[in-house]
C-alpha positions as CSV (number, residue, x, y, z in Angstrom):
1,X,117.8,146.3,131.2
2,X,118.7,142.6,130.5
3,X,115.1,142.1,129.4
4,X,115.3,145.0,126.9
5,X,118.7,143.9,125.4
6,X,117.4,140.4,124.9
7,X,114.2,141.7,123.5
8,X,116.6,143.4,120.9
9,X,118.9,140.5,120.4
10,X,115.8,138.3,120.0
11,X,113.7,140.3,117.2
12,X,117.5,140.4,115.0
13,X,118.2,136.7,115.9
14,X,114.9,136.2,114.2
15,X,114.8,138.3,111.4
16,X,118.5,137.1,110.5
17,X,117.2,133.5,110.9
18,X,114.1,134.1,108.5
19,X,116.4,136.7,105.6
20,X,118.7,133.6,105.2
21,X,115.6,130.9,105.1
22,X,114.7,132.5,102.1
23,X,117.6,132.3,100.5
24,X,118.8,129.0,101.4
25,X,115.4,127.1,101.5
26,X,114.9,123.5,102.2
27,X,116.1,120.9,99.4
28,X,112.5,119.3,99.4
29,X,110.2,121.8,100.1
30,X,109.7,123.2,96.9
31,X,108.7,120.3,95.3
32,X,106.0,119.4,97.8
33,X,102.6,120.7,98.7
34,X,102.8,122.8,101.5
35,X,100.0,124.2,104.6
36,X,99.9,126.2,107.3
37,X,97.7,124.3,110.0
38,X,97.9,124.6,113.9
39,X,94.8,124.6,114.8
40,X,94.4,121.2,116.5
41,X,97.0,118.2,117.5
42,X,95.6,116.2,114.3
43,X,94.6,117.6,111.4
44,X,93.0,115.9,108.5
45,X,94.9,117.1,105.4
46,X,93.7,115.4,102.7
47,X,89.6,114.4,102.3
48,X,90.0,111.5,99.3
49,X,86.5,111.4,97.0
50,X,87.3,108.0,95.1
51,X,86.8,107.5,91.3
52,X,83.0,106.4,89.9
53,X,81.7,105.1,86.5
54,X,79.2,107.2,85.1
55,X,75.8,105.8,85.0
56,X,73.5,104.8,82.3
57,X,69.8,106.6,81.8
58,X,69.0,103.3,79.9
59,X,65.4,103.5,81.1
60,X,62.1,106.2,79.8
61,X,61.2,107.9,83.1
62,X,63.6,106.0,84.8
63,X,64.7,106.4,88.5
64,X,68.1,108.2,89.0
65,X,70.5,105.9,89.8
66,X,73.2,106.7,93.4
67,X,76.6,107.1,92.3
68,X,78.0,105.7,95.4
69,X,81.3,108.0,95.8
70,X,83.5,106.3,97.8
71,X,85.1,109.1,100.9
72,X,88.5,109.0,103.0
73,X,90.8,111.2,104.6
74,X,94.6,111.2,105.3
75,X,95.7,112.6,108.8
76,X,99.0,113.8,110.3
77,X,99.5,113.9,113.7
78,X,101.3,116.8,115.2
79,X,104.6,116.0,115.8
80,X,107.6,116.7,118.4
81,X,109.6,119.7,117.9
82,X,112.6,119.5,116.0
83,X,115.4,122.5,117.4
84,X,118.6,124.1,117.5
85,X,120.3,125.2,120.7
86,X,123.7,126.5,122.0
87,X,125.0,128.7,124.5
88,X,126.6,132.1,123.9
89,X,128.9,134.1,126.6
90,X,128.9,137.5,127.2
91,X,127.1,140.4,124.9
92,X,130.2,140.9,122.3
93,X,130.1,137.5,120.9
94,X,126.0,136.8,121.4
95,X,126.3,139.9,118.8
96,X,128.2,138.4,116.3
97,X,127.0,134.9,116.4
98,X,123.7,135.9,115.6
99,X,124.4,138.7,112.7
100,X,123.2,137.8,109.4
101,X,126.1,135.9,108.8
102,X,126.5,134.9,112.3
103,X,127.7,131.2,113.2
104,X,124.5,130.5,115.1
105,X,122.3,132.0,112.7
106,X,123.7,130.0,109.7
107,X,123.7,126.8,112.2
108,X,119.9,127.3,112.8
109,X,119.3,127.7,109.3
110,X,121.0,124.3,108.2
111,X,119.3,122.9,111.6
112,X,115.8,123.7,110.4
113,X,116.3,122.5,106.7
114,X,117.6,119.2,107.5
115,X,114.3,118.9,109.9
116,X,111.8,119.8,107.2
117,X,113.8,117.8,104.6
118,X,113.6,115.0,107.1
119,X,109.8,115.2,108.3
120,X,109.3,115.2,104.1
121,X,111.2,112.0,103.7
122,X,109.9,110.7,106.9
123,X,106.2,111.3,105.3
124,X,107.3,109.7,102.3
125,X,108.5,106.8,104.0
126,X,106.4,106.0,106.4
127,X,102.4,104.5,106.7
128,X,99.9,106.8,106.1
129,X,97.3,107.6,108.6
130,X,93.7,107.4,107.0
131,X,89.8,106.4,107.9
132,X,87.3,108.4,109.2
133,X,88.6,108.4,112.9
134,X,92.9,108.2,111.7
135,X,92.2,104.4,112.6
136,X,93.7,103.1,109.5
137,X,97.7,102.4,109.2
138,X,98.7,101.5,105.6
139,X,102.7,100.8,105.5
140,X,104.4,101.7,102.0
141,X,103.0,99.5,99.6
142,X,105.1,96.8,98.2
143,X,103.7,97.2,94.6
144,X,104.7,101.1,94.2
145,X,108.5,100.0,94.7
146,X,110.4,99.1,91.8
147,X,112.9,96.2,92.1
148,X,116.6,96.2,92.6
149,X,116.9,93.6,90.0
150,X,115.6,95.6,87.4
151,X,117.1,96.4,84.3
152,X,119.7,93.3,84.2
153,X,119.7,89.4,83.8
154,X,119.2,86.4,86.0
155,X,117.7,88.4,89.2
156,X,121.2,90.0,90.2
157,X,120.7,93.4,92.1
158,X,121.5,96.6,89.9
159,X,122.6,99.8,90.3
160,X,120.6,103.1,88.9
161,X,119.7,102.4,85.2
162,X,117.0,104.1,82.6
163,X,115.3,101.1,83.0
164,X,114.7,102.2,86.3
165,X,113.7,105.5,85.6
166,X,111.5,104.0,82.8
167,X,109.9,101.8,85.4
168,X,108.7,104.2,88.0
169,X,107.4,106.3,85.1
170,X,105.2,103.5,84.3
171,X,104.0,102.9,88.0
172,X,102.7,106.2,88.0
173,X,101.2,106.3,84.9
174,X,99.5,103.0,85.5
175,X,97.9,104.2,88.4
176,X,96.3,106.8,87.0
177,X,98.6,110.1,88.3
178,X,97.6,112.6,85.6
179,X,100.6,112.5,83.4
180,X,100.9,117.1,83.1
181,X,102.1,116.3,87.1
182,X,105.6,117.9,87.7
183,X,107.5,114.3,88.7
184,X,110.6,114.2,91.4
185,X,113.0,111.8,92.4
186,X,116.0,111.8,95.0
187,X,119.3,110.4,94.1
188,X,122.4,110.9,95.8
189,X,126.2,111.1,94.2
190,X,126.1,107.2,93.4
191,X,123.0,107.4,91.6
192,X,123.9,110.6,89.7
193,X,127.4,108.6,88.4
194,X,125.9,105.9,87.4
195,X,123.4,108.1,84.6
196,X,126.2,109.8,83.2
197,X,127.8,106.1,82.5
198,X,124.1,105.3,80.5
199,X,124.2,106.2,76.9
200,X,120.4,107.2,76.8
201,X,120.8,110.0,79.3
202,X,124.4,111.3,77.7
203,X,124.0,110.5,74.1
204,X,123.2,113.2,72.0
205,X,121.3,111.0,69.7
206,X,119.1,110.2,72.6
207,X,118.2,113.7,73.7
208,X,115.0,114.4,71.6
209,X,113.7,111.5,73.6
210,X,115.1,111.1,76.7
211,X,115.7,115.0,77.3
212,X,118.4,115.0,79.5
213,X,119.6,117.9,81.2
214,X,123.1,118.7,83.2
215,X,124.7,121.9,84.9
216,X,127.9,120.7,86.0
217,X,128.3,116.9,86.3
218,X,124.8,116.3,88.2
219,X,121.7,115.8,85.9
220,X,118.6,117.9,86.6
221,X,116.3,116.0,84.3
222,X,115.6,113.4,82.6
223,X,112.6,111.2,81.0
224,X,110.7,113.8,82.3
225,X,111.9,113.4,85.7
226,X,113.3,116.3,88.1
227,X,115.8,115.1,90.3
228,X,117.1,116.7,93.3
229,X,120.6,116.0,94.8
230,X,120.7,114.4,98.7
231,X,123.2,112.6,100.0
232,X,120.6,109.5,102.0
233,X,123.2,108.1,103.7
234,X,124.3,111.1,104.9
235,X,124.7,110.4,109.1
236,X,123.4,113.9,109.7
237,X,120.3,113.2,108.1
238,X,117.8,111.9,111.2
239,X,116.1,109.7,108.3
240,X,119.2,107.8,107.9
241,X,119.4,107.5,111.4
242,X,116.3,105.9,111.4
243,X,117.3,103.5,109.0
244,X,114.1,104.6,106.5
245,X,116.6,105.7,103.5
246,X,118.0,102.2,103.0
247,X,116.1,98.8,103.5
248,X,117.2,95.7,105.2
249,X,119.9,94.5,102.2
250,X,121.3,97.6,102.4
251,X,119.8,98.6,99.1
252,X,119.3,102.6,98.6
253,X,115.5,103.3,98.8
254,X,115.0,106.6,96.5
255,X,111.7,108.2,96.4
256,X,110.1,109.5,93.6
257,X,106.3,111.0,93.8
258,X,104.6,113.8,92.2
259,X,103.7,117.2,93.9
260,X,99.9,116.6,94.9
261,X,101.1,113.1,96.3
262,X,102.9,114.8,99.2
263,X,101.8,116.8,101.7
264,X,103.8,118.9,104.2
265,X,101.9,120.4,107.3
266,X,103.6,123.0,109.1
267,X,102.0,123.7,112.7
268,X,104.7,126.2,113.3
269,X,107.5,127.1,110.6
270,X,109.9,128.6,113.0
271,X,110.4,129.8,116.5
272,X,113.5,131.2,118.1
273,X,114.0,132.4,122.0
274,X,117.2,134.0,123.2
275,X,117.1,133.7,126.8
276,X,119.0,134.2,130.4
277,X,120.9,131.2,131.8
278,X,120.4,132.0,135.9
279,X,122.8,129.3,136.7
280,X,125.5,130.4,134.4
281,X,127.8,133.3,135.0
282,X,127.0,136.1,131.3
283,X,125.9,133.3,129.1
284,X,122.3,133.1,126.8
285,X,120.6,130.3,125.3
286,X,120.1,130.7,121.0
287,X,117.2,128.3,120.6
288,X,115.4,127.9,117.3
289,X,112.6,125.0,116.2
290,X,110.0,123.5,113.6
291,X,106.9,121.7,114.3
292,X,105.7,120.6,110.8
293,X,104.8,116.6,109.7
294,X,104.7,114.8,106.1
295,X,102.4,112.1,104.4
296,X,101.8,110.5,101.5
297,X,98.3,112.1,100.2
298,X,97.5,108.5,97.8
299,X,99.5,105.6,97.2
300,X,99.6,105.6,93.8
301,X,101.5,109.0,93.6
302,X,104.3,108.2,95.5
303,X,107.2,105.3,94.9
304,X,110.8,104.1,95.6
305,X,113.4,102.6,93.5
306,X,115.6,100.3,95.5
307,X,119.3,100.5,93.7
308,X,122.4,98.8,95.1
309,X,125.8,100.9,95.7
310,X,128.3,97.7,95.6
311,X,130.8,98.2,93.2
C-alpha cells in the first residue's frame, strides 16, 4: 500500500514541479542555446569549422588549390547533480507540501532555476574545454573584458556607463559576431541605477539612437542590448559563492554574449523521487535534481564588463 501511495504522491509531485517550471522558467535560459544530450559523460557540443580566404583560379588549366579549413570542437563534461531535498511527516502535510502551490513544490522550482542559472554563468565564466581529445583549457580571455576604468579620466575605476555598453558593442562587432545576433547582458540593481542617472539612456532626445526601453524603473534595452535583471552578489547564488561573479578587486564582472556563443547541455532536465525513510517514524524524502553544464561555444561571442559598486 505504501508503495502505491507514494507512486501517487510521486507522479503529482512531478507534474506540479514541471506545470510551475513553465511558468516560472529560469532567468537565463531563454537567452541561451539549449540541448538535450545524455548519451555519454562528455559530449562534444560544438564542432568549430574556422574562417578561409577564397582562393584565386589565377592560372589556365590550373591545379585546384586546398582550402585548408581549420577544425575544433568545444566539450562539456557531465557534471555533478545539483538537488533539492527535505523531509515531510505524515501523509496530510506530504499532501499539501507538494500541491501545485505546495511549499516544497515551489522550493524545488526556485532550487532548480538557481542551478541552471548557475551552470549558465558558470559556463560563461569559466575555461572552455576544446581540441580534438577535450585536451585544451583556454581560461576567459583577457581581451574580451572591458575595463573598469572605462569611460572616465586618469585610470580611476568606474561605475556602469554607455561608454561601457558602447564598448562591449564594439568587442563583438570587431570580432566578427554577425551583428542581426540577439545581444544579452546581466546587470544587477547597481548597474540598473546607474543607467537611469546617464542622459543617453533617459533622454528623450537620445532615444532614436540609443533606444532605450523601461517597464518600471529597470531598463530592458538599450544600444541594442537586452538586459536581464540578477542580483550577482546574491549569497544564494552558488556562482557567487564561488567567487566567479566578482574578480579579485572586488569589481562586478557582468557578462554579456550573444545567443549562439552559449551553449547549455542538459543530461537530464529534472528528476524528482518521493521516497520511505525506514529509520524515521511516518516521514518521506521530496528529492528533486538537474544534471545540465554551460560553455562558451567561441571566444569572441562572449564578454564581461568589470564595473565598480563603491559609492
Amino acid at each position: 500500500m505504501s508503495d502505491n501511495v507514494n507512486t501517487t504522491a510521486q507522479v503529482q509531485y512531478n507534474n506540479n514541479v514541471e506545470m510551475v517550471l513553465q511558468q516560472q522558467q529560469s532567468q537565463l535560459e531563454w537567452a541561451v542555446q539549449v540541448t538535450d544530450d545524455s548519451g555519454t559523460e562528455r559530449i562534444k557540443v560544438k564542432d568549430l569549422v574556422g574562417n578561409t580566404l577564397p582562393q584565386e583560379a589565377d592560372e589556365r588549366h590550373g591545379d585546384l588549390k586546398q582550402t585548408n579549413v581549420p577544425h575544433d570542437g568545444v566539450w562539456l563534461n557531465k557534471p555533478n547533480e545539483l538537488y533539492f531535498l527535505e523531509y515531510v511527516d505524515g501523509a496530510d502535510e506530504m499532501a499539501t507540501k507538494i500541491s501545485l502551490e505546495g511549499e516544497y513544490t515551489m522550493a524545488a522550482v526556485g532550487t532548480i532555476n538557481r542551478a541552471r542559472d548557475h551552470r549558465i554563468l558558470e559556463g560563461i565564466y569559466r575555461p572552455i574545454i576544446s581540441g580534438k581529445d577535450a585536451t585544451i583549457v583556454t581560461p576567459f580571455p583577457a581581451g574580451q573584458i572591458v575595463p573598469v576604468t572605462v569611460g572616465g579620466a586618469g585610470g580611476v575605476p568606474q561605475r556602469f556607463n554607455v561608454a561601457k555598453l558602447r564598448a562591449a558593442d564594439k568587442l563583438l562587432t570587431q570580432g566578427f559576431v554577425d551583428v542581426n545576433e540577439e545581444k544579452f547582458m546581466v546587470i544587477d540593481a547597481e548597474q540598473n541605477d546607474d543607467l537611469l542617472s546617464e542622459v543617453p539612456a533617459t533622454s528623450s532626445d537620445f532615444k532614436g539612437a540609443f533606444g532605450g526601453e523601461f517597464v518600471n524603473g529597470k531598463i530592458k534595452r538599450l544600444l541594442g542590448w537586452n538586459f536581464i535583471h540578477m542580483e550577482l552578489r546574491n549569497p544564494m547564488l552558488l556562482t557567487f559563492q564561488q567567487g566567479l561573479t566578482v574578480d579579485a578587486n572586488g569589481y562586478t564582472k557582468n557578462p554579456f554574449w550573444v545567443k549562439s556563443g552559449v551553449r547549455l547541455n542538459y543530461w537530464r532536465r529534472l528528476r524528482t523521487a518521493i521516497k520511505d525513510q525506514p529509520s524515521k517514524v511516518d516521514t518521506k524524502s521530496v528529492f528533486a535534481g538537474m544534471t545540465g553544464a554551460a560553455t562558451r561555444t567561441q571566444a569572441g561571442k562572449v564578454g564581461i564588463i568589470l564595473n565598480s559598486e563603491a559609492a
